[in-house]
KOLGUPA-127849 format. One record per residue (C-alpha): x, y, z; chain. Coordinates in Angstrom, 2 decimals. Example, Ala and Ser with C-alpha at 12.3 -4.5 7.8 and 13.67 -1.06 7.14 Angstrom:
<sites>
SITE  x  y  z  chain
SITE  12.30  -4.50  7.80  A
SITE  13.67  -1.06  7.14  A
</sites>
This chain:
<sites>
SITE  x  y  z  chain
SITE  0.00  0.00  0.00  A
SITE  0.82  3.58  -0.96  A
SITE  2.23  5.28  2.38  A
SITE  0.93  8.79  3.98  A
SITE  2.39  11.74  3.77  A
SITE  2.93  13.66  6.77  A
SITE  4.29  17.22  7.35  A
SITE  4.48  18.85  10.82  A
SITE  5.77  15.18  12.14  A
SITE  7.41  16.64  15.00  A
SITE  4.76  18.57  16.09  A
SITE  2.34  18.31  19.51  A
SITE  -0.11  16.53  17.22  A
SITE  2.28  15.04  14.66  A
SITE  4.29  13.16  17.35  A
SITE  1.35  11.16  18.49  A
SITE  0.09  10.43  14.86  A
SITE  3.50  9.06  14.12  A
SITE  3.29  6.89  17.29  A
SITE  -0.22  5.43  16.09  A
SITE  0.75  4.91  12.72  A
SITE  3.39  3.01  13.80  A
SITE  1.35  1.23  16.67  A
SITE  -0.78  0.03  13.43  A
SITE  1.91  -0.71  11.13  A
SITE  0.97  1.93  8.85  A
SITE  3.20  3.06  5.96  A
SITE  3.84  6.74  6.34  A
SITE  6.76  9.57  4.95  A
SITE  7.31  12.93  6.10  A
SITE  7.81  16.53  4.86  A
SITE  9.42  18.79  7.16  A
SITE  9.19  22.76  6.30  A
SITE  12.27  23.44  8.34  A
SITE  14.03  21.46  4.97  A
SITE  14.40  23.96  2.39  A
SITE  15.10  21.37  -0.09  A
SITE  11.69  19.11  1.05  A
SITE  9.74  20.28  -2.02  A
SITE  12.68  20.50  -4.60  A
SITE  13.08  16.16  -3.66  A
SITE  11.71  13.25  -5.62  A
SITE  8.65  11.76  -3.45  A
SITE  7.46  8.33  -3.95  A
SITE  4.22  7.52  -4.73  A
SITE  1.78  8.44  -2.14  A
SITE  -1.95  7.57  -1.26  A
SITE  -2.83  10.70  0.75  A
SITE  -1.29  13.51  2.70  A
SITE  -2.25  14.77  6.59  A
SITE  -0.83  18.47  6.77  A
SITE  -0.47  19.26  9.88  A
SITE  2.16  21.98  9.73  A
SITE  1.46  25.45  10.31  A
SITE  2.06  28.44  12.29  A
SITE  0.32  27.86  15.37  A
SITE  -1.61  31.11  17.20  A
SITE  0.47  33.28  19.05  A
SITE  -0.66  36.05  21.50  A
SITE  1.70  38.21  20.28  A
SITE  1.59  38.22  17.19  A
SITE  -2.46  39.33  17.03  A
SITE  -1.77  42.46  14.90  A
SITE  -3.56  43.34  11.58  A
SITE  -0.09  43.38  10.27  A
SITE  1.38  39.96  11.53  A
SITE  -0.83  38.52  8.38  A
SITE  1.52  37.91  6.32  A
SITE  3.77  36.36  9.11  A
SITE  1.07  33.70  9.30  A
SITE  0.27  32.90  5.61  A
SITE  3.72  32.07  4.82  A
SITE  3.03  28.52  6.98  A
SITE  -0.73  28.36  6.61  A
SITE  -1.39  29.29  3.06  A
SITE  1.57  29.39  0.67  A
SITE  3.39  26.19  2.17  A
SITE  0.54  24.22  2.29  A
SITE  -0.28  25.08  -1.05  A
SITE  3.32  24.12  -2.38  A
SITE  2.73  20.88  -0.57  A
SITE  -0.71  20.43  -2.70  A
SITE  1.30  20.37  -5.86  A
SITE  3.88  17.92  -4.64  A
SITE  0.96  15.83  -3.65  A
SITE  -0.69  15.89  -6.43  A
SITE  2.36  15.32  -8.72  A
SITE  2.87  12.51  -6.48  A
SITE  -0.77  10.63  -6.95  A
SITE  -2.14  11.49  -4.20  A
SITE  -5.68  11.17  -4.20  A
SITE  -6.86  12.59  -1.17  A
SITE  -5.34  16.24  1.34  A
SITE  -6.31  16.41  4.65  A
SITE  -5.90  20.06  6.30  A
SITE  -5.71  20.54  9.58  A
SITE  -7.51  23.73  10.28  A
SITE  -8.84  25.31  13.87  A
SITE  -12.39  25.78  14.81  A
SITE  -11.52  30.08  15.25  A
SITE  -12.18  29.66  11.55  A
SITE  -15.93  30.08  12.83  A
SITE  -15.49  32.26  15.31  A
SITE  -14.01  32.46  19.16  A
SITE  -17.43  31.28  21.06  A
SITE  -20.53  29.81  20.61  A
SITE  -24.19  30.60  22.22  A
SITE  -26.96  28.37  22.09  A
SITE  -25.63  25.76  18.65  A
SITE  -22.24  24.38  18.36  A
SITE  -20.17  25.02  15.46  A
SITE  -21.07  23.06  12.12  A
SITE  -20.31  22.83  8.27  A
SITE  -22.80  25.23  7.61  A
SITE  -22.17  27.60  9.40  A
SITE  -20.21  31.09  7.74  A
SITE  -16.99  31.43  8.62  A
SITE  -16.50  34.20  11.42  A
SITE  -12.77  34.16  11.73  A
SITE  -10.68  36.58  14.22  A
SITE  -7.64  37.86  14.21  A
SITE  -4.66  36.97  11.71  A
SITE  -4.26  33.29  12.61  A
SITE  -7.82  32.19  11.93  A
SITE  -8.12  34.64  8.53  A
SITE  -4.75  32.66  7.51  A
SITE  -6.00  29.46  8.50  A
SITE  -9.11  30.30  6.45  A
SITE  -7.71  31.08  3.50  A
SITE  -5.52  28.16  3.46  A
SITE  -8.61  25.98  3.19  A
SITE  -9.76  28.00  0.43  A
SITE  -6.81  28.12  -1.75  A
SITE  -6.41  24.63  -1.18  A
SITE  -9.44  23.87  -2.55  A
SITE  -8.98  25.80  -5.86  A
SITE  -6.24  23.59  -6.14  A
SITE  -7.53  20.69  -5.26  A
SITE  -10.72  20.82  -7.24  A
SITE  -11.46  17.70  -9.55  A
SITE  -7.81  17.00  -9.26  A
SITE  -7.58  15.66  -5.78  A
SITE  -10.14  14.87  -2.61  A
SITE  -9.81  17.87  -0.44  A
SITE  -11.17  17.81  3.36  A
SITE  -10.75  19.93  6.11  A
SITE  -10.40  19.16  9.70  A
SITE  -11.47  22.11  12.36  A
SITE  -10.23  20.88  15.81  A
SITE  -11.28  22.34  18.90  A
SITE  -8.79  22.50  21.86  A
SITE  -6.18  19.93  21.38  A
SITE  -5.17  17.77  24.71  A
SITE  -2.79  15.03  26.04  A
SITE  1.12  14.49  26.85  A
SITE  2.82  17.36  25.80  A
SITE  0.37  19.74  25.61  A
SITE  1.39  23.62  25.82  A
SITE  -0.52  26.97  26.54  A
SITE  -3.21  27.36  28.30  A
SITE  -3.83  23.71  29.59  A
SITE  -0.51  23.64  30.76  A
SITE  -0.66  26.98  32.70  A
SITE  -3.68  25.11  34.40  A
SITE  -2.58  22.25  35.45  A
SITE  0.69  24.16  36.95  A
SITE  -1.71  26.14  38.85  A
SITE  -3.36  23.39  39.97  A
SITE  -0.41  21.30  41.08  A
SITE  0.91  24.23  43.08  A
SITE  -2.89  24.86  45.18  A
SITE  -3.02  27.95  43.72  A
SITE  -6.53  29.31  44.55  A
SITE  -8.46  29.78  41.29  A
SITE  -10.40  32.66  40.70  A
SITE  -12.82  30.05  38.47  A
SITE  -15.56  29.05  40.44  A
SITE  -18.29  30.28  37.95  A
SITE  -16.74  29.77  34.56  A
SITE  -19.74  27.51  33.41  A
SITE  -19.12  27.76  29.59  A
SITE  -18.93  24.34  27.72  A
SITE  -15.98  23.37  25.57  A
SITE  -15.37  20.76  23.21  A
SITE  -12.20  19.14  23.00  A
SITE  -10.44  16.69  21.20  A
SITE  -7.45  14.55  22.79  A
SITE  -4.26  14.55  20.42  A
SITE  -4.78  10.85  20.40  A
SITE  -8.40  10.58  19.62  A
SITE  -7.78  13.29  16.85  A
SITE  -5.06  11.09  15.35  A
SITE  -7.00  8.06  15.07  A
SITE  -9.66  10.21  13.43  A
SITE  -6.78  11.26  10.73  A
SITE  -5.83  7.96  10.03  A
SITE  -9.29  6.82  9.51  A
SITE  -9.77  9.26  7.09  A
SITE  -6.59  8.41  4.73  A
SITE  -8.00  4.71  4.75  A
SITE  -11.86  5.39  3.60  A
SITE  -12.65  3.78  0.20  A
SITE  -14.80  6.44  -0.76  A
SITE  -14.89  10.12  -1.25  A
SITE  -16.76  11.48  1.65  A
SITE  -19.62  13.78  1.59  A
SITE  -19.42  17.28  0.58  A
SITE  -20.77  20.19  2.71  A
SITE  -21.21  23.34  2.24  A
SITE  -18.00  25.37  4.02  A
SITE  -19.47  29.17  3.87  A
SITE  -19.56  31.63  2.07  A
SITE  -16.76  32.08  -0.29  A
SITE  -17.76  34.26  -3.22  A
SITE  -21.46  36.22  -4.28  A
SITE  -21.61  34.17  -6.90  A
SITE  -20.55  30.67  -5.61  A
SITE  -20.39  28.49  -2.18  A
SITE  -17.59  26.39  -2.08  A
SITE  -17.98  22.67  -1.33  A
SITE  -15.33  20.76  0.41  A
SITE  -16.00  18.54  3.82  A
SITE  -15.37  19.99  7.20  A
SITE  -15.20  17.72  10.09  A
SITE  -15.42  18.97  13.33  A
SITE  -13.81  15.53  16.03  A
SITE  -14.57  16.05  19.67  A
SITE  -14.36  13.51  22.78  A
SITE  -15.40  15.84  25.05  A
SITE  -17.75  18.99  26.27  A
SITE  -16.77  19.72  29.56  A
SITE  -16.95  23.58  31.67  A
SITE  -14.16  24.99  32.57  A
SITE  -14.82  24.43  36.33  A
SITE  -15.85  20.83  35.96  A
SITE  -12.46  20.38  33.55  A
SITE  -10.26  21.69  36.89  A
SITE  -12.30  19.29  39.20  A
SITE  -11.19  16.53  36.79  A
SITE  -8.02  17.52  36.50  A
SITE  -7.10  17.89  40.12  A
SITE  -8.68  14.71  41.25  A
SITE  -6.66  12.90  38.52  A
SITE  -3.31  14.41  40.46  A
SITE  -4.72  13.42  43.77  A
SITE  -5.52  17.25  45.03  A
SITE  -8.47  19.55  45.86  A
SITE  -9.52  22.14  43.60  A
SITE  -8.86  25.87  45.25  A
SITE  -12.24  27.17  43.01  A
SITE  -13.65  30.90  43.98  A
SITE  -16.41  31.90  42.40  A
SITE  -15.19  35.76  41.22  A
SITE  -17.80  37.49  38.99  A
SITE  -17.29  37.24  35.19  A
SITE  -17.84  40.85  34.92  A
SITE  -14.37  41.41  36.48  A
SITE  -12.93  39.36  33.10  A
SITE  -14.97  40.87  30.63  A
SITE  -12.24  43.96  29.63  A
SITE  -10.15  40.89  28.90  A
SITE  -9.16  38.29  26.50  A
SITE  -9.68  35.56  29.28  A
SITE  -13.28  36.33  29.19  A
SITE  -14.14  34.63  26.03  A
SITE  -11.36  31.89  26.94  A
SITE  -12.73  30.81  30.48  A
SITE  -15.97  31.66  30.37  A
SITE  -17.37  31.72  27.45  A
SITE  -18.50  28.30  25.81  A
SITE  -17.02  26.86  22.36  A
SITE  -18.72  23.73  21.11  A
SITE  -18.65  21.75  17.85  A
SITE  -21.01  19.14  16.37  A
SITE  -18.92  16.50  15.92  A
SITE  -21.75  13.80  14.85  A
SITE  -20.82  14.21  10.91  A
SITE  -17.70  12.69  12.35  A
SITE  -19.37  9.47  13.68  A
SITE  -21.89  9.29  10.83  A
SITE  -18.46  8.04  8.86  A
SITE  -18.16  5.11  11.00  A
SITE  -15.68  6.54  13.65  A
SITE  -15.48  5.88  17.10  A
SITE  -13.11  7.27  19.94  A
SITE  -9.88  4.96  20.27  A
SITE  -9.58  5.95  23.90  A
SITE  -11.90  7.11  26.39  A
SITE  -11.85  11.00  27.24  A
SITE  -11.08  10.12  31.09  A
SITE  -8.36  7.54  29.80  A
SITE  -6.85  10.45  27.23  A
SITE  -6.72  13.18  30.34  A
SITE  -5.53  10.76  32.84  A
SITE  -2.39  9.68  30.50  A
SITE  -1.83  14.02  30.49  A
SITE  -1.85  14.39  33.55  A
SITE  -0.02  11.27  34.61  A
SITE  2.68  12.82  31.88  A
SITE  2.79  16.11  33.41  A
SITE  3.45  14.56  36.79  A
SITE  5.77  12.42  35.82  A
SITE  9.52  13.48  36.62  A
SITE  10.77  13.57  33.43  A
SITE  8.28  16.46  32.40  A
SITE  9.10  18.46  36.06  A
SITE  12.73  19.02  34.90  A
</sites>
């Protein structure tokens, strides 16, 4: 069988596909973007490529003029990989987008395939018009799908999960006791799994329409949005302390006192996806959402990780 290729490898969420493609004895190559001679080198033949590579959000870099900082990973490399791909029978891309592509919260509906696009900030417009270039590129030349995770978790993880459990290990008093907004999540292993059943369906899965993308024309590529999980942010630091053996320090401060900030919309706000499209394919979680945050914080505890 044709292998998969694979860019962003060494990645949060590249490091634990690699370890469950091996773990199933798939074939796989990678592309790394750090090689300025990847795209210039003779591929094999390929069956599929999961592009995971990208410029990753950054607080700050949140500037009207740090977009061009972020297309260079998120549209124009991906787009060089596309070719490659394509030149290397590929049949099927798989981009790895971000669920800001539809906005930073949700009210009363999760996030869907068809709902418009209501991107902030330069990350999510770059990650935006990735998708869409790839799929001019793509079109009735090569499967193109699109993947909109919501928060990534498991070993590893950086940012804001990381700052919490921290806080949490140290019985630091949280000023979270009524940050009740629901948030999907997907664990990096889950998410994976989801990937690799995706390079291995026999068919062409089923289109959807993606938003808005010109008066005269709605573009029509699948967007899958995986979760495990939709959890509050209070309940998620209950979990998360009893899985290190400690007590939650929660107070309940007013979310009025957050609202002049950016944590607002992070902590208290809810984010949700509908992730049943994903399931209607025939997937099913490879690991349990309890197992998946258990193995974090196990590797966050462990020694190694303290150092």
């Amino acid at each position: 069988m044709k292998p998969v290729l694979i860019t962003g490898a060494s990645g949060f969420l590249g490091s634990r596909l690699i370890e469950l493609l091996k773990s199933d004895q798939k074939s796989y190559l990678t592309l790394s973007h750090k090689d300025p001679t990847a795209l210039t080198k003779k591929t094999p033949a390929i069956s599929s490529v999961i592009h995971l590579a990208g410029l990753a959000h950054r607080m700050d870099r949140q500037s009207e003029g740090d977009l061009e900082y972020y297309r260079e990973a998120n549209v124009r490399w991906p787009e060089k990989v596309a070719e490659l791909a394509m030149a290397s029978g590929a049949h099927r891309f798989i981009y790895i987008s971000t669920v800001k592509v539809n906005g930073e919260y949700t009210n009363e509906d999760p996030f869907s395939a068809g709902d418009l696009p209501d991107p902030h900030g330069p990350y999510a417009i770059s990650k935006l018009e990735g998708e869409r270039a790839l799929f001019d590129i793509c079109r009735n030349r090569m499967e193109f799908i699109v993947v909109r995770p919501p928060l990534i978790y498991g070993p590893g993880v950086k940012g804001n999960l990381l700052r919490l459990m921290r806080l949490i290990n140290k019985g630091f008093p949280l000023p979270l006791g009524a940050a009740r907004g629901i948030r999907s999540m997907i664990s990096a292993t889950n998410l994976s799994d989801f990937l690799i059943y995706l390079t291995g369906l026999k068919r062409r899965v089923p289109e959807s329409i993606a938003g808005l993308y010109d008066p005269e024309m709605d573009p029509l590529y699948p967007v899958y949005f995986p979760s495990d999980i939709e959890i509050s942010t209070v309940d998620l630091i209950r979990l998360l302390a009893r899985n290190m053996k400690s007590r939650a320090l929660l107070v309940p401060v007013p979310p009025i006192i957050f609202r002049p900030t950016g944590l607002y919309e992070r902590l208290f706000r809810s984010l949700s996806v509908d992730s049943r499209e994903c399931r209607n394919l025939g997937w099913k979680n490879r690991v349990t959402a309890s197992e998946a945050l258990a193995e974090m914080v196990q590797s966050y505890l462990s020694p190694h990780a303290q150092l």
